[in-house]
C-alpha positions as CSV (number, residue, x, y, z in Angstrom):
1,X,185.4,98.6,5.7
2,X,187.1,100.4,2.9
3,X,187.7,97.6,0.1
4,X,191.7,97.5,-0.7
5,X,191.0,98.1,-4.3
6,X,189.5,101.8,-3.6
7,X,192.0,104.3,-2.7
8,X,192.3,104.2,1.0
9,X,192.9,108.4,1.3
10,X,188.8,108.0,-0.1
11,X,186.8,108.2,3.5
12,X,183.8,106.6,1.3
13,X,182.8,103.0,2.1
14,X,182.6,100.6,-1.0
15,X,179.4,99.1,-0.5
16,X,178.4,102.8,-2.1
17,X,180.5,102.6,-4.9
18,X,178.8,99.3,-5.9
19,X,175.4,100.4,-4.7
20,X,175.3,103.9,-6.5
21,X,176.4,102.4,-9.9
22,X,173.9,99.8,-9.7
23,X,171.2,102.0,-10.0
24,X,169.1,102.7,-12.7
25,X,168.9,105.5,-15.2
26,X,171.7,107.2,-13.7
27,X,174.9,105.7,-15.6
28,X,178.7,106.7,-15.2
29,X,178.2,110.3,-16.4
30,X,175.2,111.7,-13.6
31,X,177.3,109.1,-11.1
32,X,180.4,111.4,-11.4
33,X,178.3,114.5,-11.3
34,X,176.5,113.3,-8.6
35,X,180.1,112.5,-7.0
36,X,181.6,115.5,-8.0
37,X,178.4,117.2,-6.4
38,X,178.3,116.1,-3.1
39,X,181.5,114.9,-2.1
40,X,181.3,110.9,-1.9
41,X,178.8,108.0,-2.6
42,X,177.4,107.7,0.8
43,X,176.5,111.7,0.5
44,X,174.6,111.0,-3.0
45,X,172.7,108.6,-1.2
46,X,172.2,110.0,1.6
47,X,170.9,113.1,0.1
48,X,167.0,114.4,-0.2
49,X,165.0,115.3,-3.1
50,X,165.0,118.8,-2.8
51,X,169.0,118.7,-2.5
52,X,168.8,115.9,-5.5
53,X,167.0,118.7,-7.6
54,X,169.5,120.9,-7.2
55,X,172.1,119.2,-9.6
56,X,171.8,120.8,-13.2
57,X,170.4,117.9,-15.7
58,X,169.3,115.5,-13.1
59,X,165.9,114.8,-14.1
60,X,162.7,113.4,-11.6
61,X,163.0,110.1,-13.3
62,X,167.0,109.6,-12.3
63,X,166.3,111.8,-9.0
64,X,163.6,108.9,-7.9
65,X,165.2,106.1,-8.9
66,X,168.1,107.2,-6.4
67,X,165.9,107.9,-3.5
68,X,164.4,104.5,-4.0
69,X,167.6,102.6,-4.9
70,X,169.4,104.1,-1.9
71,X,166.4,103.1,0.6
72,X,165.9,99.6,-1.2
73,X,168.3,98.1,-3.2
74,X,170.2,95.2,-1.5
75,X,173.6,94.6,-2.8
76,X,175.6,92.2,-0.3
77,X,174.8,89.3,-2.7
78,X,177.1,91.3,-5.2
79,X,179.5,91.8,-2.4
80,X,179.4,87.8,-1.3
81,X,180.5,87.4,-5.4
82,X,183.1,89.9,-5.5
83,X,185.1,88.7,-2.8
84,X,184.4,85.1,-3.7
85,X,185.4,85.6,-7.5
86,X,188.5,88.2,-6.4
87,X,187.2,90.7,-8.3
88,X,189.1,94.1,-8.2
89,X,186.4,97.5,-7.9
90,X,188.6,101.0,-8.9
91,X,186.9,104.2,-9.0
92,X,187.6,106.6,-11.1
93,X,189.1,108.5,-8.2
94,X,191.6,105.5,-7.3
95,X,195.0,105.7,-8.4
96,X,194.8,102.5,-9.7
97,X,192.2,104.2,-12.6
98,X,193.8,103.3,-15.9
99,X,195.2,107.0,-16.9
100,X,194.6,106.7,-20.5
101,X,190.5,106.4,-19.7
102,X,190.8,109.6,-17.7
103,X,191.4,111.9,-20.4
104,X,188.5,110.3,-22.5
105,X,184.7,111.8,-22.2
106,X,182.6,109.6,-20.6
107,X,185.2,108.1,-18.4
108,X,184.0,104.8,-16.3
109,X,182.4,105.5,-12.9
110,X,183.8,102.0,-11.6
111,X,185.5,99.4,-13.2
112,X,185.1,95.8,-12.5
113,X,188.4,93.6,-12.9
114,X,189.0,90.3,-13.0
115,X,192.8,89.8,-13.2
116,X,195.6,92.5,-13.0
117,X,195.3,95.9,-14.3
118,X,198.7,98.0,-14.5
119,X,198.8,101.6,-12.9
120,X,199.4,102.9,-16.3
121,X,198.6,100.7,-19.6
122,X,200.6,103.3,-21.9
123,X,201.8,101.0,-24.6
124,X,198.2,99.5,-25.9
125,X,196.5,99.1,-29.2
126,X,193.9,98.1,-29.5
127,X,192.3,95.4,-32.1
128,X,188.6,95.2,-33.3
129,X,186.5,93.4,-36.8
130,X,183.8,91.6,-37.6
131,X,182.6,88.6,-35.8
132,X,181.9,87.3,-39.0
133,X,185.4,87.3,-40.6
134,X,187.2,85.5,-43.1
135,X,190.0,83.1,-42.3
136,X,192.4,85.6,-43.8
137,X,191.1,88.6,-41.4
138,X,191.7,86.0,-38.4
139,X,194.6,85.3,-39.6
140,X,195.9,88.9,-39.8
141,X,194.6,89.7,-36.3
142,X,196.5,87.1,-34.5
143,X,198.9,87.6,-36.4
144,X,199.5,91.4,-35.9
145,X,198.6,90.9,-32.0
146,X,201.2,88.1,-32.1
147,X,203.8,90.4,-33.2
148,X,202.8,93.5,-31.2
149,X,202.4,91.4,-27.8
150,X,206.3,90.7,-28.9
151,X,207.3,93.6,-28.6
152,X,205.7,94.6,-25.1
153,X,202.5,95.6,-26.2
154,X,198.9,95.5,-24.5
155,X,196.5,94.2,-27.2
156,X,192.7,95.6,-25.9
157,X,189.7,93.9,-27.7
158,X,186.5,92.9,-26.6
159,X,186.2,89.5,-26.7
160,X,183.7,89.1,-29.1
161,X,183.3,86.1,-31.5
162,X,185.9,86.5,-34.8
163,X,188.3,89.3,-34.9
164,X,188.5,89.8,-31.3
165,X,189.0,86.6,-30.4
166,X,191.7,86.4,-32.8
167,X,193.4,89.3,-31.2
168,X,193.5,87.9,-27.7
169,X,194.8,84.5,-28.6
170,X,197.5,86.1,-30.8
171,X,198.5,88.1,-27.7
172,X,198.6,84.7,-25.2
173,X,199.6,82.3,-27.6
174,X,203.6,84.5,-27.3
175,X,202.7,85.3,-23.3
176,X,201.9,89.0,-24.3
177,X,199.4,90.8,-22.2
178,X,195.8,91.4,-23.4
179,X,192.9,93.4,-21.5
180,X,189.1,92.1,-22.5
181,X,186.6,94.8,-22.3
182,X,183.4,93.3,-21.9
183,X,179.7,94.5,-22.5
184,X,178.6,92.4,-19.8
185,X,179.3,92.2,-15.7
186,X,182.3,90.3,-15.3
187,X,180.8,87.6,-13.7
188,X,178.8,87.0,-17.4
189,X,181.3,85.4,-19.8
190,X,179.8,86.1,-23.3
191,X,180.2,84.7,-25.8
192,X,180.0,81.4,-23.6
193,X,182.5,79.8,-26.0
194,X,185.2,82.1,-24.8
195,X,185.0,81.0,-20.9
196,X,188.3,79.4,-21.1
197,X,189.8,82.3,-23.1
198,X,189.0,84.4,-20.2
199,X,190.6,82.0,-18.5
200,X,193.7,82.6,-19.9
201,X,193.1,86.3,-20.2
202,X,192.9,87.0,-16.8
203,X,196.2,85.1,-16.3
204,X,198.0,87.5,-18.1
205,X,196.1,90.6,-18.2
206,X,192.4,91.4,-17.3
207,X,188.7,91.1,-18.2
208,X,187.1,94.3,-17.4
209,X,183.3,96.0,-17.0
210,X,181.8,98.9,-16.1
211,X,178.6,97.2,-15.7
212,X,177.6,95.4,-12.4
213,X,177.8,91.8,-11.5
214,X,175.1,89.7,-13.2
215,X,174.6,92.6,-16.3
216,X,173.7,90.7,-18.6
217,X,174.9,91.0,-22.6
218,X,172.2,93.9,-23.8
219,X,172.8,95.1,-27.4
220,X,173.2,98.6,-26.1
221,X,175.9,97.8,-23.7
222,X,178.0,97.0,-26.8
223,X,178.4,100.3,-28.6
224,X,178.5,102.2,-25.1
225,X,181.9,99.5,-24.3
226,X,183.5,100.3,-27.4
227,X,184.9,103.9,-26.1
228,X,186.7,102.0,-22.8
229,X,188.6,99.8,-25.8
230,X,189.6,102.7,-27.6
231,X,189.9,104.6,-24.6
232,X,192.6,102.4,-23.3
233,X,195.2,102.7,-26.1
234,X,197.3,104.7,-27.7
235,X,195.5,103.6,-31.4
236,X,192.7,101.7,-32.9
237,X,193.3,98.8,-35.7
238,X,190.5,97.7,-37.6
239,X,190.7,94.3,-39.1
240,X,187.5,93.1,-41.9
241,X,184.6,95.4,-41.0
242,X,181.8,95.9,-42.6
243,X,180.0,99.4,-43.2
244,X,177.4,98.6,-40.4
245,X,179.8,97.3,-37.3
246,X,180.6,97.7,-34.2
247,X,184.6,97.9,-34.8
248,X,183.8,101.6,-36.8
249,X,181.8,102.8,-34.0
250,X,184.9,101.8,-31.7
251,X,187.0,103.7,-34.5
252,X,184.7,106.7,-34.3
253,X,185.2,106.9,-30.7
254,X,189.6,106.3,-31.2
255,X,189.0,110.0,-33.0
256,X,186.9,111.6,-30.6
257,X,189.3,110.7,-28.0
258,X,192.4,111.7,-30.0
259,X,193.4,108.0,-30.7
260,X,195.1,106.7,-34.0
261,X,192.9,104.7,-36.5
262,X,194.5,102.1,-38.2
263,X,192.8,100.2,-41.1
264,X,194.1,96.3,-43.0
265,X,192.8,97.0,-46.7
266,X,190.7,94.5,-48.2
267,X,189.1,92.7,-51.0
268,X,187.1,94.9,-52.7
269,X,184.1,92.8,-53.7
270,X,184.3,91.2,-49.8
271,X,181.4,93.3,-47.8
272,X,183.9,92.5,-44.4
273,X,186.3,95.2,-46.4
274,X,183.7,97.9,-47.2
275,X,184.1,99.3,-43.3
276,X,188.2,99.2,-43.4
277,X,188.3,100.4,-46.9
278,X,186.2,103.4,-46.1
279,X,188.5,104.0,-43.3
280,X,191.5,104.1,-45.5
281,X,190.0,106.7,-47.6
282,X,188.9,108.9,-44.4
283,X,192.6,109.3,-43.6
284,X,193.2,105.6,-41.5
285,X,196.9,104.4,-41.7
286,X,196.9,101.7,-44.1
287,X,198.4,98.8,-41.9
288,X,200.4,96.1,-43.9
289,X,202.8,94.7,-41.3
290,X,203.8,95.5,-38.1
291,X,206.3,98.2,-38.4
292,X,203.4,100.4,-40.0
293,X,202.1,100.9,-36.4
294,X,205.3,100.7,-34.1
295,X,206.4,103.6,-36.3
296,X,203.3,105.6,-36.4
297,X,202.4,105.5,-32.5
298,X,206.4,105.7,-31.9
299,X,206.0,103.7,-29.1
300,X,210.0,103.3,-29.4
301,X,210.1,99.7,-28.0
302,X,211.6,98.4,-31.3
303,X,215.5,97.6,-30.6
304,X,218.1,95.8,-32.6
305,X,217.6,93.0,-30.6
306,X,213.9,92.6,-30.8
307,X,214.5,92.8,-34.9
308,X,214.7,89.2,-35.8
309,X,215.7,87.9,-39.7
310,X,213.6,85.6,-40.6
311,X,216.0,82.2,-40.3
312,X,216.2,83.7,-36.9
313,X,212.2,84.2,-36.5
314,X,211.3,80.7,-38.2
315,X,212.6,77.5,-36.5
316,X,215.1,75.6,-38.4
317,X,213.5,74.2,-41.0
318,X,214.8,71.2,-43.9
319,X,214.8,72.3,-47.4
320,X,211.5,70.6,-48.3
321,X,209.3,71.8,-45.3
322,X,211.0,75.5,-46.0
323,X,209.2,74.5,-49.6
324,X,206.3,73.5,-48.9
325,X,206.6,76.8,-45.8
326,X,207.0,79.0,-48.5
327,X,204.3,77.7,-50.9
328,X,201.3,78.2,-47.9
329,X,199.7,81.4,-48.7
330,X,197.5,83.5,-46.2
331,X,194.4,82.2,-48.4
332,X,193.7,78.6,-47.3
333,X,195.1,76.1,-50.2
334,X,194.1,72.8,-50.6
335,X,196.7,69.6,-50.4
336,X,196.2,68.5,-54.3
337,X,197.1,72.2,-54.8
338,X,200.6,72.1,-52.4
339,X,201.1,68.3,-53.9
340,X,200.7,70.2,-57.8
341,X,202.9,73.6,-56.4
342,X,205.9,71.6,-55.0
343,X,206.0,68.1,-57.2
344,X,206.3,65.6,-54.2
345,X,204.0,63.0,-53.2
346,X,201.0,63.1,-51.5
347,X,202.3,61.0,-48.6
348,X,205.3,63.4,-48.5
349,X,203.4,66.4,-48.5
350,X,200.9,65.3,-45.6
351,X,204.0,64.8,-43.6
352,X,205.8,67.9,-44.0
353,X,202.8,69.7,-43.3
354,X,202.2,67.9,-39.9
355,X,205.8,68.8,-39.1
356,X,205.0,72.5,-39.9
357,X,201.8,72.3,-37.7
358,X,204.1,71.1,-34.6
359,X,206.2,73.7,-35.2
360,X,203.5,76.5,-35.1
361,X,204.2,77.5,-39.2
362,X,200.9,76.0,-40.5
363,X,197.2,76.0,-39.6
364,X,195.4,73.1,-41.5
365,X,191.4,73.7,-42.0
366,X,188.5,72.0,-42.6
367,X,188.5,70.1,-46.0
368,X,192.1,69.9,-46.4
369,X,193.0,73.4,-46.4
370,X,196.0,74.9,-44.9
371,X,197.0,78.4,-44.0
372,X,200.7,79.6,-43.1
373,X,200.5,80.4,-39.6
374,X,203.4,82.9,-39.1
């Protein structure tokens, strides 16, 4: 039976989709080839050494592990999981392919997709940092992925700990769309902390993998994962990176591909700035709000009535929460500092900023610190 997520003018059966991705030392590029080569899964695997050793660059390591994949490897436990946790399979032949990944090198052999991918996700950035960031590069992230989901944007990340996370909740908590890319099967939530943002994810976008069921979270799975992010928008934004991360390999890739690289500008003696402020000196757009991408990537989905004022933006507020709004900084400030700043009470101060934290305009911290939160 031909699985309804692979295109049903393909005469190749999706138990050798599954099968010929899952084995070793092959990966997505010789699984295209091989593809490509022979006309359709069940051919690859089908096929004999001699014909194997035909195909130019496939080695006797890659052309034995096929033979003895396609003679021994059992995959119906994957298939059992797949139906049970309605997990879409595309191929990079389906029409249901992303378009964006196709024009990339290295496209995907099979994607793995819990939730809803769109035919085309045109209008994406996509938003990657540390995972050791500050509270004013989470801050910034959600913040920017906030205002981008507004305007009908996909936010892509990949659901890492710290910036990444940042960006996805940014993108839910205004009902935007956001696609997690994930270095793991999609069956393998990691980090385990973010189960219930995948969750929530999948309700209004998707989690996604190239890797099979049960992959687990290898280190090299992570920089290999990066190019699918990128791959998938229009632009990269980096937010609090240092010089060794993850987020610049993803913005290496965003050139290679053709992408935009976007960079927030940092503190100068912080080492999670060294990476972004590189990037600005490379040539990355130097992002300080919003308009700074929409502009750029001209994804022309700004209109009057989307542009808001700010009394429009903010809910109404009295004259002393609008103080105390106004006062909160994107640096966490302590109470005694807000009591000092705005010369009311104590009591009065806690209480405004309760009402500000109702009202989605205040974040408070541990120790008494509190951010603005729009």
């Amino acid at each position: 039976m031909i699985h309804p997520y692979i295109s049903r003018k393909e005469s190749y059966s999706y138990k050798n989709w599954i099968l010929l991705n899952k084995i070793p030392h092959l990966g997505s590029k010789k699984c295209r080839q091989l593809v490509e080569w022979f006309g359709s899964p069940q051919k690859v695997l089908s096929a004999s050494a001699k014909s194997l050793s035909l195909v130019p660059g496939l080695g006797k390591e890659a052309i034995a592990s096929l033979i003895q994949g396609a003679k021994n490897m059992d995959i119906n436990e994957d298939l059992k999981r797949i139906d049970k946790l309605n997990i879409r399979v595309i191929s990079f032949r389906d029409s249901l392919y992303p378009s964006p990944l196709k024009t990339i090198f290295d496209p995907p052999f099979l994607l793995y997709v819990k939730g809803k991918l769109k035919k085309e996700e045109s209008d994406a950035l996509a938003i990657v940092g540390t995972r050791r960031p500050t509270t004013y590069g989470k801050l910034m992230a959600r913040r920017l992925a906030r205002d981008l989901a507004r305007e009908g944007i996909t936010i892509v990340s990949g659901m890492a700990r710290g910036i990444d996370t940042a960006a996805h909740q940014g993108a839910l908590e205004v009902g935007g769309r956001t696609i997690a890319v994930l270095g793991s099967g999609v069956d393998v939530i990691y980090p385990p902390e973010n189960k219930k943002l995948a969750e929530e994810i999948i309700k209004k976008g998707a989690v996604i993998s190239e890797y099979p069921l049960g992959a687990e979270p290898d280190a090299p799975h992570f920089p290999q994962r990066n190019r699918i992010i990128s791959g998938l928008a229009k632009g990269v934004l980096v937010v609090e990176a240092p010089l060794r991360s993850g987020a610049l390999i993803t913005a290496d890739f965003a050139l290679e591909q053709g992408r935009e690289v976007f960079a927030i500008p940092g503190n100068i003696t912080n080492p999670n700035a060294q990476g972004v402020n590189r990037l600005v000196k490379e040539g990355a757009k130097l992002v300080e709000c919003v308009e700074d991408i929409l502009e750029e990537l001209d994804f022309s989905l700004l209109s009057k009535e989307k542009k808001k004022t700010f009394d429009e933006e903010i809910p109404s507020l009295f004259s002393e929460e609008r103080k105390i709004f106004e006062l909160l900084e994107e640096e966490p400030l302590h109470i005694d500092s807000l009591v000092s700043r705005s010369g009311l009470p104590a009591s009065k101060v806690g209480g405004l900023l309760m009402k500000l934290q109702l009202k989605g305009l205040a974040r408070e911290l541990p120790g008494k610190l509190f951010v603005r939160d729009r």
